[in-house]
N, C-alpha and C positions, 0 to 999 in steps of 0.2 A: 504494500500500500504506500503512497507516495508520501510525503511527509506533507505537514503544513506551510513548509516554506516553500514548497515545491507545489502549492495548490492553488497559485494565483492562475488564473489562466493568461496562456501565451496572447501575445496581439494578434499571431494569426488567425485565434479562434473568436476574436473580438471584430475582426473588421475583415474585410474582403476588398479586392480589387472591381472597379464597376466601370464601364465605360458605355456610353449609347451612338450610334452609326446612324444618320439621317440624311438620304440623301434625296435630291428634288431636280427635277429639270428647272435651268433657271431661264425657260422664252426667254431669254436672250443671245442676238447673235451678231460678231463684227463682221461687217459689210468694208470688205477693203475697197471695192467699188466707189461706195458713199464719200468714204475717208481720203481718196486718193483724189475725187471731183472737188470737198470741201476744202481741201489744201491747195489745189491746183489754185480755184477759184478767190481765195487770200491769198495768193502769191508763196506760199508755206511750203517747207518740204512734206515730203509723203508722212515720214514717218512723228509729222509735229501732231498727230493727234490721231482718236479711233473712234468712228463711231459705231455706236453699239444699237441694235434694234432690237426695241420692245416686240415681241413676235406676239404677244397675246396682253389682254388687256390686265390692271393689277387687280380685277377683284378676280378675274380666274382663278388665279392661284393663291389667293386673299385666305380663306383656308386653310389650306394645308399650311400656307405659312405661320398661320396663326399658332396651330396644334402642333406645330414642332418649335415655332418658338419658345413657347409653355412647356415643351418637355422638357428643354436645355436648359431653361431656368429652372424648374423642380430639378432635375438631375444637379444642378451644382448646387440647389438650395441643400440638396440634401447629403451632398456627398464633401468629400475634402479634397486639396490640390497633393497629387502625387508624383506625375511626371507631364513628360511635354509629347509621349503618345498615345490622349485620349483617354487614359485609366486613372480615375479618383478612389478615393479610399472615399468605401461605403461602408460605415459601422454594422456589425450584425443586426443590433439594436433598431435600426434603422431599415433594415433589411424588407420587410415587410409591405412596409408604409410605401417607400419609393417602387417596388416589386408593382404593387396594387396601381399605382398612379402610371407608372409606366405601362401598363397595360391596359388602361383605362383611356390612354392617348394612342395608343398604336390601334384600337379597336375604334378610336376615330379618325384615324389618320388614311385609313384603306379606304372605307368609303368613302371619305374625301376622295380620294382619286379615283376611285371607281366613279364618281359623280363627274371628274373633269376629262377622263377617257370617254365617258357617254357624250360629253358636250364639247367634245374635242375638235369635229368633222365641222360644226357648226360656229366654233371658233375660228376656225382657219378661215371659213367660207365670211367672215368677218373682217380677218385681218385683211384679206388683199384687197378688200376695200379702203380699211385704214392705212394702209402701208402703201396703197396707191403702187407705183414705180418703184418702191422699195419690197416689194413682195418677190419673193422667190418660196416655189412648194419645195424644194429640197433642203429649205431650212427647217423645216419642219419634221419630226420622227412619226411614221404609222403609229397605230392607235394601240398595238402589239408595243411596238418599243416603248412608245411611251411611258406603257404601264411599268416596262421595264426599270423606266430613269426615278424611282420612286422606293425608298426603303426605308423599311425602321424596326431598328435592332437592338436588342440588349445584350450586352456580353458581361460576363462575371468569371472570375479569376482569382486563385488563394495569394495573397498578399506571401511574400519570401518568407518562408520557415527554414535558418538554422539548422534547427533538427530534422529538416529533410533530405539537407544534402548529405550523398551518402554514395560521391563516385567516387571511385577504386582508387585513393591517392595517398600518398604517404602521409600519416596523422600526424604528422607537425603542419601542410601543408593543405589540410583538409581544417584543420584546425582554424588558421589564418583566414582562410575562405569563410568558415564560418561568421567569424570574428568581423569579417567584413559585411557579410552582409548582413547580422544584427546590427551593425552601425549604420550602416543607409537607410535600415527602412525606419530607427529608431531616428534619425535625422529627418528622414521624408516625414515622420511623425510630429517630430517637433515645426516644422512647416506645418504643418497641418493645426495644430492646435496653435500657432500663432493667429492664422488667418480665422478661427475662429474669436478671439481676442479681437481682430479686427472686425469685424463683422458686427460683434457685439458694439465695439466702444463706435463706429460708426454712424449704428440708430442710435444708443445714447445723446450722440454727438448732435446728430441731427434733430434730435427731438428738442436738446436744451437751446438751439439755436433760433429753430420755429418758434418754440412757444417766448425765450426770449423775444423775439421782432414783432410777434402778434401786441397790436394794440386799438383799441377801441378809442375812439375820435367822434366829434359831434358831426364828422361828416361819414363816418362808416367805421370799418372795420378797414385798418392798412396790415398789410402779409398776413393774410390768412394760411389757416394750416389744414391740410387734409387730416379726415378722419385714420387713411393709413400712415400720418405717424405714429400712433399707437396701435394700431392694428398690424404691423410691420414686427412691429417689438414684440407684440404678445406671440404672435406667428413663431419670432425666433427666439425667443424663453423657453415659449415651450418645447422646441423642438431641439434646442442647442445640448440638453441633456443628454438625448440619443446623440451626439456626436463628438461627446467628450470622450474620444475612444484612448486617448491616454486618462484620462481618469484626473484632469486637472484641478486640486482641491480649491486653489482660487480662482479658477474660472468658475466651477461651483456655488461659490462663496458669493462671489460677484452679479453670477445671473440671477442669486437670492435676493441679492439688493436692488437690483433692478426688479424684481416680480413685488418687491413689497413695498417700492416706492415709485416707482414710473405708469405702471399700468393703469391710467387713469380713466374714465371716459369719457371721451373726447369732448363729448358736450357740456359736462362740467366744465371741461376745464377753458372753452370758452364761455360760459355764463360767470364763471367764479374766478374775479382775477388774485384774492387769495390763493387758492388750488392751481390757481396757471403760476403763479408769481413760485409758490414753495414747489411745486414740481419743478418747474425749470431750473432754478437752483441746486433742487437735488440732483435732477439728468447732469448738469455741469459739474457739480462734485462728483458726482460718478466718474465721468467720462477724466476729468484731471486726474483722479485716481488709477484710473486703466492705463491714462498714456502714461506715469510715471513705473508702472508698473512693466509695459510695454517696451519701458525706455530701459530696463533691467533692474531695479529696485523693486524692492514689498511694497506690496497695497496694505494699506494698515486696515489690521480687521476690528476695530468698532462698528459695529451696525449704524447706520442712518437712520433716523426717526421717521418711524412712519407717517404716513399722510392721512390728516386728519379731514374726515366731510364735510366740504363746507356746510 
C-alpha cells in the first residue's frame, strides 16, 4: 500500500492535454486579375497590393462563425496556456463541463453547414450578380467539397508522466530525462497558474475602474457600466476553482475575497452610491494586492470587510 506521502495525486491524473480543430471555408479569394488592373490603373507596381473577393455575402457564413467563435472562447475560458501547438491544459475537474459545451457546439455547428450547403447553389447564382465582372464559377468548391472545407474536432491527450517513460536506457540517463520533463511540465504549470492570476486580477481590475468612472450628474449618468462587469467575475469565481490545477492556496484565498466582496448586483450598485463607492475600493484593494503579489511578494492574508446592504 502506498504511503501517505506518496498519496497526493500526480498532475497527470489532475489535468489533461485539450486542444479543439475548426476549420471553415473562408468565401474569400485573391483575384490577381483585379490586383494587377488596380495597380496598373494608380501607376503602382503589381505587387503594391491584393485584392481579395468577398465570394459570398457575411450573413452566409454569419453562423457558423458565430458557433465557432463561442467555442474558442469557452475552450480557453476553460482551459490553460501550455504550448504554441494548439494543446491547453484542461483540469480533470473541469473535464466534464467543457466535454458537454463542446458538444453542444459541434451539434450546432453541422447543421449550420448543412443549412449553407442547401443554400449554396442559390448563393453562387447571387454572387455573379454581385460580383458582376468579378465572378468566376471556379472560385467557387461543389457542394460535395464544400461540405468538405468545414470541421470540428476535439482532441485530448495525457499531459507528460515521468513515470511513464520507460525506454531501454541507461538509469543515470533515463533518470535525467525524467528529471527533465517533471521540470517542463511543472514550469508549463506555473504559466498556467500565473495567467490564471491574471485573469483574475484583470476583472478585478476592471470592475474597480468602471464602477470608479461611473457617476450620476443632473444631466445623466457619465461611463456607464454593463451588467457583465459583475456577471464576468461571478462566471470566473466560480469556475476558477476547477482550474487551480496546481492547487494555489492564494489564489484560493484570493478568489475568496473577491466572492465575498465584489459580487454585487449590479443594480445596487448603480442605485446605491454607498455600495458603488465601498465596492470599488475594495475591487482596487484587491486588485493592488494581486499585482504586488504578481510582482513576486505575499499578499497579506487579512480578510477584507465584507459588504454591507445598502
Amino acid at each position: 500500500m502506498a504511503s501517505s506521502a506518496n498519496s497526493e495525486p500526480s498532475l497527470s491524473s489532475r489535468a489533461m492535454l485539450c486542444g479543439i480543430s475548426i476549420s471553415m471555408w473562408s468565401a474569400q479569394k485573391h483575384d490577381r486579375e483585379a490586383s494587377e488592373e488596380i495597380a496598373t490603373r494608380h501607376g503602382a507596381q503589381a505587387d503594391a497590393g491584393r485584392y481579395h473577393k468577398v465570394l459570398l455575402p457575411k450573413r452566409a457564413l454569419a453562423e457558423i462563425r458565430k458557433i465557432a467563435s463561442e467555442a474558442r472562447s469557452d475552450h480557453y475560458f476553460m482551459t490553460l496556456p501550455w504550448d504554441d501547438n494548439g494543446y491547453r491544459v484542461l483540469p480533470a475537474a473541469a473535464y466534464m463541463e467543457h466535454t458537454e459545451k463542446m458538444r453542444e457546439l459541434a451539434n450546432q455547428f453541422t447543421p449550420a453547414v448543412e443549412s449553407l450547403v442547401e443554400q449554396f447553389e442559390q448563393l453562387v447564382s447571387e454572387a455573379e450578380v454581385r460580383l458582376g465582372g468579378l465572378f468566376r464559377a471556379d472560385d467557387y468548391p461543389t457542394s460535395r467539397e464544400l461540405r468538405s472545407k468545414f470541421s470540428f474536432e476535439t482532441r485530448v491527450m495525457p499531459l507528460p508522466d515521468a513515470g511513464d517513460f520507460r525506454v531501454a536506457l541507461g538509469d543515470e540517463e533515463k533518470e535525467r530525462i525524467k528529471r527533465e520533463i517533471t521540470a517542463a511540465v511543472e514550469a508549463s504549470l506555473q504559466v498556467a497558474s500565473r495567467e490564471l492570476w491574471q485573469r483574475l486580477y484583470e476583472a478585478v481590475k476592471h470592475m474597480a475602474d468602471r464602477l470608479g468612472a461611473y457617476k450620476v450628474t443632473e444631466e445623466g449618468v457619465e461611463h456607464p457600466f454593463r451588467d457583465s462587469v459583475v456577471i464576468n467575475l461571478v462566471k470566473l469565481v466560480d469556475f476558477l476553482p476547477k482550474l487551480n490545477v496546481t492547487r494555489d492556496p492564494e489564489l484560493e484565498h484570493m478568489t475568496e475575497q473577491v466572492r465575498a466582496s465584489l459580487l454585487v448586483d449590479p443594480k445596487q450598485l448603480r442605485e446605491s452610491e454607498s455600495v458603488r463607492a465601498e465596492t470599488a475600493k475594495a475591487a482596487m484593494s484587491i486588485a493592488d494586492r494581486m499585482a504586488i503579489y504578481m510582482s513576486g511578494y505575499s499578499v497579506p492574508t487579512s480578510p477584507l470587510p465584507m459588504m454591507e446592504a445598502a
